[in-house]
NUSEFI-214238 format. One line per 5 residues: number of its first residue (from 0); their letters; for each residue x, y, z of N, C-alpha, C. Coordinates in steps of 0.1 Angstrom, whole numbers, plus 2048, in hexadecimal, padded with zeros to 3 digits. Example, Ala and Ser with C-alpha at 12.3 -4.5 7.8 and 13.67 -1.06 7.14 Angstrom:
2
0 = as = 884:7C7:84E:87B:7D3:84E:884:7DF:84E ~ 880:7EA:847:889:7F5:847:881:800:84F
***
This chain:
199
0 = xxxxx = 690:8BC:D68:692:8C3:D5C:68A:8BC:D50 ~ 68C:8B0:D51:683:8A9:D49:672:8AB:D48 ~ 671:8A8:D4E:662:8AE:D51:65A:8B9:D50 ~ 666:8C4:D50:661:8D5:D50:663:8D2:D3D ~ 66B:8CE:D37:66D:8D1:D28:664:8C6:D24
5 = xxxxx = 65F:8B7:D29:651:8B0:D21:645:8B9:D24 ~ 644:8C1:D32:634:8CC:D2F:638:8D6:D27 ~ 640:8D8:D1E:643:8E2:D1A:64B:8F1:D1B ~ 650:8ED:D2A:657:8F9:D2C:65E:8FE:D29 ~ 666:906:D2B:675:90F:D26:67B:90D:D34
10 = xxxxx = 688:904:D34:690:90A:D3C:69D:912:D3F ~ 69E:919:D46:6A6:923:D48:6B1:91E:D53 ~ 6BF:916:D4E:6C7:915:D5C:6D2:922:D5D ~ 6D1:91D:D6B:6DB:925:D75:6E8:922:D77 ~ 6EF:928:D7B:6FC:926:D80:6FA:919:D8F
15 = xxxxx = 6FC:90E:D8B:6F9:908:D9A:6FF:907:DA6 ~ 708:90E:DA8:712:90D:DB2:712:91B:DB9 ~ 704:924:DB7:702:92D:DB9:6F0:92A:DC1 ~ 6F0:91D:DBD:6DF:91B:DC2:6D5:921:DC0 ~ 6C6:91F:DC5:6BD:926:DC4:6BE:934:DC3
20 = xxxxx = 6C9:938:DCB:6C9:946:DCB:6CA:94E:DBD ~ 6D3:946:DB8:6D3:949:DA6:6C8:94C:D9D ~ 6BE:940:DA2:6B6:93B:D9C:6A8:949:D9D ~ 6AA:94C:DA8:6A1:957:DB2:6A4:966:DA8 ~ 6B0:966:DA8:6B8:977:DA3:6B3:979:D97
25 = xxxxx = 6B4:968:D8F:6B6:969:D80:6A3:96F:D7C ~ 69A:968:D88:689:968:D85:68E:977:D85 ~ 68D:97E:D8F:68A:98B:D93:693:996:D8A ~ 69C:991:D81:6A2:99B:D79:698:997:D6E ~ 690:990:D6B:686:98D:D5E:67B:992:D62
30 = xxxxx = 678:991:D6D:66B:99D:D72:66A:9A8:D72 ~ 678:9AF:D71:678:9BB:D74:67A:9C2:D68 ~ 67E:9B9:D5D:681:9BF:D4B:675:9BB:D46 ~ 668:9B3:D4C:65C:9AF:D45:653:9AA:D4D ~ 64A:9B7:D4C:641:9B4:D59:634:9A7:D54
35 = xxxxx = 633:99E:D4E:62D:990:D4A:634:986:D50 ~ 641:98A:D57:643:97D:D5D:63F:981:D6E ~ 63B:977:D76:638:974:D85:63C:969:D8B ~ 644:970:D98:648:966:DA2:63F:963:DAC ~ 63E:95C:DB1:632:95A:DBE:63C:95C:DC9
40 = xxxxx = 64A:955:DC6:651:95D:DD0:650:95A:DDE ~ 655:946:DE0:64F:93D:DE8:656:943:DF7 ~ 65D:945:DF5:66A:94E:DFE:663:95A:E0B ~ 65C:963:E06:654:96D:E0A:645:96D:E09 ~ 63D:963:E05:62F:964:E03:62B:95E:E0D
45 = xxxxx = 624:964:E15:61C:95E:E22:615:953:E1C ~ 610:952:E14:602:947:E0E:60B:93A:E0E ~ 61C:93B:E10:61F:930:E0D:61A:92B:E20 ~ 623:931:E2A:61E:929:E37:611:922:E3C ~ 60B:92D:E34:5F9:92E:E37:5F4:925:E32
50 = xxxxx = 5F9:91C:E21:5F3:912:E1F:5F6:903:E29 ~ 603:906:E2F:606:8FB:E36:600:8FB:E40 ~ 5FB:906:E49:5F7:907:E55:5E5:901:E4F ~ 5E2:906:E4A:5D4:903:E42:5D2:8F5:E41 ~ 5D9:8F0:E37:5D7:8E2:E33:5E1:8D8:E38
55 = xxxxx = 5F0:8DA:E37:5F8:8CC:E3B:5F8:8CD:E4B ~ 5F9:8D8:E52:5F7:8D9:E62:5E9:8CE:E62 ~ 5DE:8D5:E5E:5D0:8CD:E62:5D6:8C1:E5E ~ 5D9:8B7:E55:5D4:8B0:E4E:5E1:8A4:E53 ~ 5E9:8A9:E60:5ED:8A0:E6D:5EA:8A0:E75
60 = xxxxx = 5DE:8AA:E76:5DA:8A9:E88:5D6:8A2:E84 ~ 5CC:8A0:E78:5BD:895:E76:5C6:886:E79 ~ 5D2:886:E73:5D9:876:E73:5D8:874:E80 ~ 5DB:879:E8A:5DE:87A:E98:5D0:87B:EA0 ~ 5C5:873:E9F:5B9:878:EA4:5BC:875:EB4
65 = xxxxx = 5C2:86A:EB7:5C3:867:EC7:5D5:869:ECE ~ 5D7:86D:EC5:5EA:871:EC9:5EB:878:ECA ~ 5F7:87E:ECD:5FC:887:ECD:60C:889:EC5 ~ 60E:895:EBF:61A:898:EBC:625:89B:EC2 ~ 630:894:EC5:63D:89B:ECA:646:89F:EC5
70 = xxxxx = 647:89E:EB8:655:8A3:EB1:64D:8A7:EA3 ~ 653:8AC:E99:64D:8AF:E8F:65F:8B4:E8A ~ 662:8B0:E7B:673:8AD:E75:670:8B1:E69 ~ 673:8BD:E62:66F:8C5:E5A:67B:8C9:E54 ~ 680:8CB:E44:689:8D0:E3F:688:8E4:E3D
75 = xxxxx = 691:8EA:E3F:693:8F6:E42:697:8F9:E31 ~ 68A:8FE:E2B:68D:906:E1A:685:915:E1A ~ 67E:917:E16:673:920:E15:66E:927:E23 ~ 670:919:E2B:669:91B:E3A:65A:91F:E3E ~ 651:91C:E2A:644:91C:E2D:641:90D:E32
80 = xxxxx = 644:904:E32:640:8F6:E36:640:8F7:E48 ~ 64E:8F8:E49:650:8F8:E54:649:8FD:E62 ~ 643:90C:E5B:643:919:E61:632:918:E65 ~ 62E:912:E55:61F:90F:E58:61B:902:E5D ~ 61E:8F6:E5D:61C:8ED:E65:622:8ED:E74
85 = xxxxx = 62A:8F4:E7B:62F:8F5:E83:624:8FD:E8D ~ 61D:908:E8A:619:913:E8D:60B:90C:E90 ~ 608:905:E85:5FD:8FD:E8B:5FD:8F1:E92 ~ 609:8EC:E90:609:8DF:E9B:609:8E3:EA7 ~ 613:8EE:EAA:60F:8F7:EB9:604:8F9:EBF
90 = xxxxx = 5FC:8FB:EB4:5EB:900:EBD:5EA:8F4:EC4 ~ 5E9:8EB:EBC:5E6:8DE:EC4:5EB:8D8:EC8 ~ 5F8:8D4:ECB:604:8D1:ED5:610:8D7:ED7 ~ 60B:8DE:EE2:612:8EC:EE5:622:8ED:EE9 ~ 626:8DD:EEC:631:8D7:EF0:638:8D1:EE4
95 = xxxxx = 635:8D1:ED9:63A:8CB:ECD:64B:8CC:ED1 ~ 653:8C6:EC9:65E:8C9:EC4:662:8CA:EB8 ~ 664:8D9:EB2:664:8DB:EA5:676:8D9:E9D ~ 677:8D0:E93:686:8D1:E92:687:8CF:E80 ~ 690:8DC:E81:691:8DC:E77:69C:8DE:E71
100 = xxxxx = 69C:8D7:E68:6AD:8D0:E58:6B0:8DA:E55 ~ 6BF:8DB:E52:6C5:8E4:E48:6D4:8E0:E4A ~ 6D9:8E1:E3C:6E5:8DB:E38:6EE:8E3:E39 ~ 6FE:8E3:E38:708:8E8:E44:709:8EF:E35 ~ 70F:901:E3B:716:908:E36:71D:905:E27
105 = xxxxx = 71D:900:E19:723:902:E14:71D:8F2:E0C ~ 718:8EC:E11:715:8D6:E0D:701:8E1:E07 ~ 701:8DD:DFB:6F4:8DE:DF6:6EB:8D0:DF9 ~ 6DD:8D3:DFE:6D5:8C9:DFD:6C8:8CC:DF3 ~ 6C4:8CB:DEA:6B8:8D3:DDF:6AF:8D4:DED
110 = xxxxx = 6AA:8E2:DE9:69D:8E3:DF4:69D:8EB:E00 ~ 6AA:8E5:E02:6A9:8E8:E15:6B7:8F5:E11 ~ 6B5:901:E1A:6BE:90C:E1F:6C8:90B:E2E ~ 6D5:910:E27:6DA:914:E35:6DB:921:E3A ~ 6D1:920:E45:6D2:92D:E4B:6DC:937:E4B
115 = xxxxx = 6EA:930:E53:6F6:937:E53:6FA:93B:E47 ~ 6F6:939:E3B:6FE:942:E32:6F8:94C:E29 ~ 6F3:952:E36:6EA:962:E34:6DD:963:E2F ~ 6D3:95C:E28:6C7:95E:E24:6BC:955:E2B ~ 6B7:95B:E32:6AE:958:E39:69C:95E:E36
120 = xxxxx = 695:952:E2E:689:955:E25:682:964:E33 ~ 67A:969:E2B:672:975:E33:668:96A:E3E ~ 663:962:E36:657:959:E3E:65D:94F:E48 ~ 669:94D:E45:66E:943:E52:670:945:E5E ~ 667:946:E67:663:948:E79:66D:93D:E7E
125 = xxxxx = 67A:940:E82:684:939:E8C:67C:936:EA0 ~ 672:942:E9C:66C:93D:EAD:661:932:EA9 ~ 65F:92A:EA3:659:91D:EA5:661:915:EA2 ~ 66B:915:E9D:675:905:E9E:67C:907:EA6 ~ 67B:8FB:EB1:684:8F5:EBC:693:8F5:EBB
130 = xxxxx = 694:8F0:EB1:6A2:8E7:EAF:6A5:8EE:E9E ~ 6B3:8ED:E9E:6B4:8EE:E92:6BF:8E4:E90 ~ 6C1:8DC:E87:6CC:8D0:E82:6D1:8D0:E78 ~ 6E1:8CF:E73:6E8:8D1:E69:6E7:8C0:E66 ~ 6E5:8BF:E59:6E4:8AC:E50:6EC:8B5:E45
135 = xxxxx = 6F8:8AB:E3E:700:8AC:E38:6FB:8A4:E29 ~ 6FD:8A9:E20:6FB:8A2:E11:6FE:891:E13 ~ 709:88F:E1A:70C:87E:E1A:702:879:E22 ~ 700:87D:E2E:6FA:877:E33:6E9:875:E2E ~ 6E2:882:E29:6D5:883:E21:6D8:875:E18
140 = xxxxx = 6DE:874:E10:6E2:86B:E08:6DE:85E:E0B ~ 6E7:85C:E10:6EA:849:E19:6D9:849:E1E ~ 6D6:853:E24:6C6:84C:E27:6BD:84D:E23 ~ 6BE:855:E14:6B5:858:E07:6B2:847:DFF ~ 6C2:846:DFB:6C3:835:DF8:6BB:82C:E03
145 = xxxxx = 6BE:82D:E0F:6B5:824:E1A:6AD:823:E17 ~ 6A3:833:E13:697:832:E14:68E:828:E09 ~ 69A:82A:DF8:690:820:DF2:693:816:DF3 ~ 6A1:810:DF5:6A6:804:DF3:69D:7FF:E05 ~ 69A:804:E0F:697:7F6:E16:684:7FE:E1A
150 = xxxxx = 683:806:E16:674:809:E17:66C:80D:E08 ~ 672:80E:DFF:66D:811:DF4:667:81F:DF2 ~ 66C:829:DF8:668:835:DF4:673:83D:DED ~ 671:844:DE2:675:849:DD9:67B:858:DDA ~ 681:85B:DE2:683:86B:DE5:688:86D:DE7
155 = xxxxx = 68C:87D:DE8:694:885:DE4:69C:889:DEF ~ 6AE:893:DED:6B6:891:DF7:6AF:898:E06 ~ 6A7:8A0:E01:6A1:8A8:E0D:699:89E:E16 ~ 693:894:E14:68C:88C:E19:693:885:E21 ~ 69F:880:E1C:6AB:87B:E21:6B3:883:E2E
160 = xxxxx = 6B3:88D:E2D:6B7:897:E39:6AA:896:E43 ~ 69F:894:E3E:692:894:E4E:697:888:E53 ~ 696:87C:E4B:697:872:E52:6A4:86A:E56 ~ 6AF:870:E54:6BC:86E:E5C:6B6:875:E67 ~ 6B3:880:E67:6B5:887:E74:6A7:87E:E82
165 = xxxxx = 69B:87C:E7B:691:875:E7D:690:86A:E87 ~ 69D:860:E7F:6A5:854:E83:6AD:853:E90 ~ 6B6:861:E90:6BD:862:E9D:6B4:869:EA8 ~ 6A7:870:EA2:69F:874:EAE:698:868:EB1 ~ 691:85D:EAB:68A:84F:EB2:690:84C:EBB
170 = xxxxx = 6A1:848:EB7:6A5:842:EC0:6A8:846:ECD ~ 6A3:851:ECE:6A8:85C:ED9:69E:85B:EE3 ~ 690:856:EDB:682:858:EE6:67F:84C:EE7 ~ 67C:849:EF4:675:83F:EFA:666:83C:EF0 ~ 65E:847:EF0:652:841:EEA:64C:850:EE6
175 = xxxxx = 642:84F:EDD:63E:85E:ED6:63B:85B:EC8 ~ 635:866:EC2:636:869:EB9:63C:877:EAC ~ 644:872:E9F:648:877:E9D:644:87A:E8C ~ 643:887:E89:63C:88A:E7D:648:890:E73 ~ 64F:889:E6A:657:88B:E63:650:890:E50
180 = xxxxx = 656:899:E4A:651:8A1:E43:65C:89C:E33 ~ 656:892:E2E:663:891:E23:65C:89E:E17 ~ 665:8A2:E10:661:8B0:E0B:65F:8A9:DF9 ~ 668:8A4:DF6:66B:89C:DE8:66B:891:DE7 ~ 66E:88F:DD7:66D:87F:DD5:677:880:DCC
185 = xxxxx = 67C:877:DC8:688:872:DC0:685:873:DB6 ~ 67A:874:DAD:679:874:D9D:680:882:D98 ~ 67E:88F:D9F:680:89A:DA0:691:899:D9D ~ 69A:88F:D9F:6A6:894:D9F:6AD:888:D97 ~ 6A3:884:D8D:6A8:876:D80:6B0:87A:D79
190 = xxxxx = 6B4:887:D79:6BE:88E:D6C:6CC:88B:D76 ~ 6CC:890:D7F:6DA:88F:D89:6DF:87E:D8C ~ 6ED:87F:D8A:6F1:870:D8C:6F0:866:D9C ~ 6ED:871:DA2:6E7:868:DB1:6E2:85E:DAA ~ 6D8:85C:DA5:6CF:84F:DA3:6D7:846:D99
195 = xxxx = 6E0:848:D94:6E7:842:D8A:6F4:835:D90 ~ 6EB:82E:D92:6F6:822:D9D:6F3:812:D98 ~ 6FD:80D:D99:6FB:800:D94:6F9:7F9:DA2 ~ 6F1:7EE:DA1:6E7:7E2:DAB:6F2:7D8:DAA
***
């Protein structure tokens, strides 16, 4: 929030307990009384999978020049990340294991969707993910803190949901590799009292 009002923006809040979905109804009732405003409309635009498939798919195979991928741990939002890195890690490891986050029925994680409670983006292809896994807000949490307090990375709860889930797939494999997709970073959520903790 801070950030959108130092470049200047206007912001417009929502009902939060209503989520994105709020946030979605409120664009498209301003679009439709005034045609100057535009959604890109990350939800239903192919260009969103296509850039993943294009650039973040390539731009792991290149990391991987003599490996191979076996897992790939992806948060379930938009389902263009997912959908386009997935699609192309396939071409080239056709045995991948695709698995992908989403938070249980009713527990919000910023970012990530739950399937089960009826909205399901147009672009998100359920036949490329393997696995699908419920991570709960507490637990996103506890390994959000992990992440900066014992590795120093700054991010956000959705990041926290790949790599709980991440953590229990390592321990599960003898040996491999595994391509984990943190989506945010923690500066994004300075206004909320998560980060508000005494040392």
């Amino acid at each position: 929030q801070q950030l959108i009002k130092i470049f200047g923006g206007e912001l417009i809040l929502t009902k939060g307990a209503y989520g994105m979905n709020a946030a979605i109804d409120t664009v498209r009732e301003m679009i439709s009384q005034d045609k100057r405003y535009y959604m890109p409309d990350q939800f239903s635009n192919p260009a969103n999978p296509l850039a993943h498939y294009e650039t973040t798919g390539e731009e792991i195979i290149d990391d991987f020049p003599y490996d191979k991928i076996d897992v790939l741990i992806a948060g379930i939002g938009t389902g263009g990340t997912i959908v386009g890195i997935s699609r192309r890690l396939k071409e080239k490891y056709p045995d991948i294991k695709v698995v992908g986050i989403e938070p249980p029925a009713g527990d919000s994680i910023q970012g990530l969707k739950c399937a089960s409670e009826g909205f399901i983006p147009p672009i998100l292809d359920f036949s490329l993910i393997t696995e699908t896994v419920v991570v709960n807000s507490q637990q996103a949490a506890v390994v959000t803190r992990e992440l900066l307090d014992k590795e120093g990375i700054f991010a956000g709860l959705s990041s926290g949901a790949v790599v709980h889930q991440a953590i229990k797939v390592a321990n599960e494999m003898d040996e491999g590799n595994i391509v984990v997709l943190l989506p945010d970073g923690g500066w994004k959520y300075l206004s909320l009292d998560f980060w508000n903790r005494g040392k």
